[in-house]
Structure formats: structure tokens, C-alpha cells
C-alpha positions as CSV (number, residue, x, y, z in Angstrom):
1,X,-3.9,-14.3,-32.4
2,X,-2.3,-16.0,-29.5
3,X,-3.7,-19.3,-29.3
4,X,-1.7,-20.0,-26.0
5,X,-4.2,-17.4,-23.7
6,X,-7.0,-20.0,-24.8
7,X,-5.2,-23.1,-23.9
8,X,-6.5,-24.3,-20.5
9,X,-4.2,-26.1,-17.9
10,X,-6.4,-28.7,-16.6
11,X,-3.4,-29.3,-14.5
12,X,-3.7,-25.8,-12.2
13,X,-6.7,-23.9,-13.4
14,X,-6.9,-20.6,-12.9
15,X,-10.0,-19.5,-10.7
16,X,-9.5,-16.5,-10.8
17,X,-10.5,-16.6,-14.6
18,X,-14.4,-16.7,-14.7
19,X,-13.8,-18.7,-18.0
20,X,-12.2,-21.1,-15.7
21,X,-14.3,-21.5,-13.3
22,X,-17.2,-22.1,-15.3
23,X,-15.4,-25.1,-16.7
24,X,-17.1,-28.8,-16.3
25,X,-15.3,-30.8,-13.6
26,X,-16.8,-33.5,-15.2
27,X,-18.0,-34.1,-19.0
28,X,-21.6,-34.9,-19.8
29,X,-22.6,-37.7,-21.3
30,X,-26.0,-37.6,-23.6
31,X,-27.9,-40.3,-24.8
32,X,-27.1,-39.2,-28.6
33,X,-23.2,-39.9,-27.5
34,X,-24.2,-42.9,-26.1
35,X,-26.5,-44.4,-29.2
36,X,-23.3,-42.6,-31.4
37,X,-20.9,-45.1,-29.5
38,X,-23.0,-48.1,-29.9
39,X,-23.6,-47.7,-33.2
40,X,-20.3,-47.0,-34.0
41,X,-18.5,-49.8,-31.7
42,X,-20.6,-52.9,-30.5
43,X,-21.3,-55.6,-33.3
44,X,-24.8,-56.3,-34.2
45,X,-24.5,-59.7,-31.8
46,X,-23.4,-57.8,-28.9
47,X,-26.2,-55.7,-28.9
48,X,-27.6,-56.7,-25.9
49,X,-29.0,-54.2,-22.4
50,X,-26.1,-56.1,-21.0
51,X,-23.2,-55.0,-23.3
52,X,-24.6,-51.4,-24.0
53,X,-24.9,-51.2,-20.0
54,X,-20.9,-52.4,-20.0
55,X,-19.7,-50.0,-22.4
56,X,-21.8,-47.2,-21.4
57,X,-20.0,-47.6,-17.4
58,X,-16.7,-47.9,-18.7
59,X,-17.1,-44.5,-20.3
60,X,-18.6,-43.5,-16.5
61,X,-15.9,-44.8,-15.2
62,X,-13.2,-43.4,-17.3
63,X,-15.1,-39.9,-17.1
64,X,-14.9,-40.5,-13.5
65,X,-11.3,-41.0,-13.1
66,X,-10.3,-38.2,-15.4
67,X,-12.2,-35.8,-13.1
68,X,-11.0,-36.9,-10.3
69,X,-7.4,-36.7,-11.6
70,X,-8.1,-32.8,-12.7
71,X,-9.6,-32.3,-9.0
72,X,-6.6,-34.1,-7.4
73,X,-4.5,-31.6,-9.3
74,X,-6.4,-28.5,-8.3
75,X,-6.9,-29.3,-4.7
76,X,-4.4,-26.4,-3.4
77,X,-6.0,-23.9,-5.7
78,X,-9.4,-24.5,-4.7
79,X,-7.9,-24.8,-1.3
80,X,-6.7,-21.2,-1.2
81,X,-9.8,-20.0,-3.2
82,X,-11.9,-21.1,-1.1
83,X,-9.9,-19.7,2.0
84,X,-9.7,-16.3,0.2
85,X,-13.1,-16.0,-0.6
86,X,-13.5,-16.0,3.1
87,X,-11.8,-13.3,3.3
């Protein structure tokens, strides 16, 4: 099996692929991952509202920068999608 035709180029995806298309822009983030994280990486005297609050926006945050990265990197194919679906 050719494990390159599953390898997705977050880089320039392909929306012409349904697989694709389909794919999150942005992860999801759900309360498990979130009591997983705390568990696993604040000490028992950080666990405060106020540091679970801190980590659980720089995990926002860094969600939100990856997506916008991908969608910087797509803009001309959803562009000329877009335009083509028009069409």
C-alpha cells in the first residue's frame, strides 16, 4: 500500500478531494482533552480556575494560530474553488 495517497498537504489541500474538504480547519478541543492535560501537566498547587483557564487558552490560542496558518496557505485554492463553483 502506498502510504503517500493518504498523506495530506495541509500546505495546499486538495478540494477537489471530498476527503479533503471534509477535513477540520480547526481541531476540537473536548473537556476529556482538557481534564487529560491538567491532570497530566499542572501541579497539584497550581490547580486553581485561574491556571486551568491559562493553560486551557494557550491551547485556544495555539489551535488558533495553526488554523490560521493552514488557511493562509490555502487562500488561492479556496479562492479559485470558490470562483469555479460559480461556474
Amino acid at each position: 500500500m502506498d502510504l503517500k495517497k493518504n498523506i495530506m498537504d495541509w500546505t495546499n489541500v486538495n478540494l477537489e478531494s471530498g476527503y479533503e474538504k471534509s477535513q477540520n480547519l480547526m481541531d476540537g478541543y473536548t473537556f476529556e482533552q482538557l481534564l487529560l492535560e491538567v491532570y497530566c501537566n499542572l501541579k497539584e498547587e497550581n490547580l486553581t480556575p485561574e491556571e486551568i483557564k491559562k493553560h486551557a487558552l494557550s491551547v485556544f490560542k495555539a489551535k488558533y494560530s495553526e488554523a490560521i496558518e493552514i488557511l493562509d496557505s490555502n487562500l488561492i485554492n479556496i479562492t479559485n474553488y470558490a470562483k469555479n463553483e460559480r461556474i
